[in-house]
C-alpha positions, 0 to 999 in steps of 0.5 A: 053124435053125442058130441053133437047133441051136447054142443047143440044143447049148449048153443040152446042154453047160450042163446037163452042168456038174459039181462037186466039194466036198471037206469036211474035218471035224475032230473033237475027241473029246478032254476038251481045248479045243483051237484049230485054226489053218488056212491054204491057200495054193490056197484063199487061206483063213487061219482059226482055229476054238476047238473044245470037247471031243465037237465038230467043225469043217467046212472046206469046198472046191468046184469047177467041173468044167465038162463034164468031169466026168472031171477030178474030183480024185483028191485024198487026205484028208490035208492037202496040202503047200500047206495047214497045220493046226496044233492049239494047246493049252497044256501038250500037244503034238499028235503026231496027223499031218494028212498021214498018208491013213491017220489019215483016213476018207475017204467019196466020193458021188455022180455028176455032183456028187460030195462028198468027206468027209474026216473026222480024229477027234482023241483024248486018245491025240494028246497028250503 
């Protein structure tokens, strides 16, 4: 019987297991061709993605909460101080600021497994 209660108490703490994905689009509403470079030393992630005129790129992060799906992470949009996000495009320089929360549109879903969207939309207005 104690064999019993014990297994059932663990199928309840597995099945009470949360997440967290945090998405990061980067939109690139300009009329250039433009390169992203990526890098994050949390996430051991080093990328870089060529984006087209009216296209977008989606960096996605997911976690394991476990059974405490009240540690979900109040993490802002912005980029943090541990992550670098560079725009590279000849003959222009991007003014546009990754770490300003306010350049990003935040969009937060879910209960036990919530999907955080942060989305940056870049324009012809961020160069110079």
């Amino acid at each position: 019987m104690r064999y019993l209660l014990a297994s059932l108490a663990c199928l309840l703490l597995l099945g009470c297991e949360s997440t967290h994905t945090t998405r990061k689009i980067i939109q690139n509403e300009s009329s250039y061709l433009i390169q992203l470079h990526y890098f994050s030393s949390i996430y051991d992630m080093d990328s870089i993605y060529n984006l087209p005129a009216n296209s977008s790129v989606d960096i996605e992060f997911f976690q394991k909460l476990g059974n405490h799906p009240c540690a979900l992470p109040s993490s802002p949009c912005s980029i943090s101080e541990n992550d670098t996000l560079i725009v590279l495009f000849d003959d222009f320089t991007f003014t546009g600021d990754f770490r300003n929360e306010f350049n990003w549109i935040e969009d937060l879903s879910g209960n036990k497994h919530t999907i955080q969207v942060c989305t940056y939309v870049i324009t012809d207005d961020d160069f110079e």
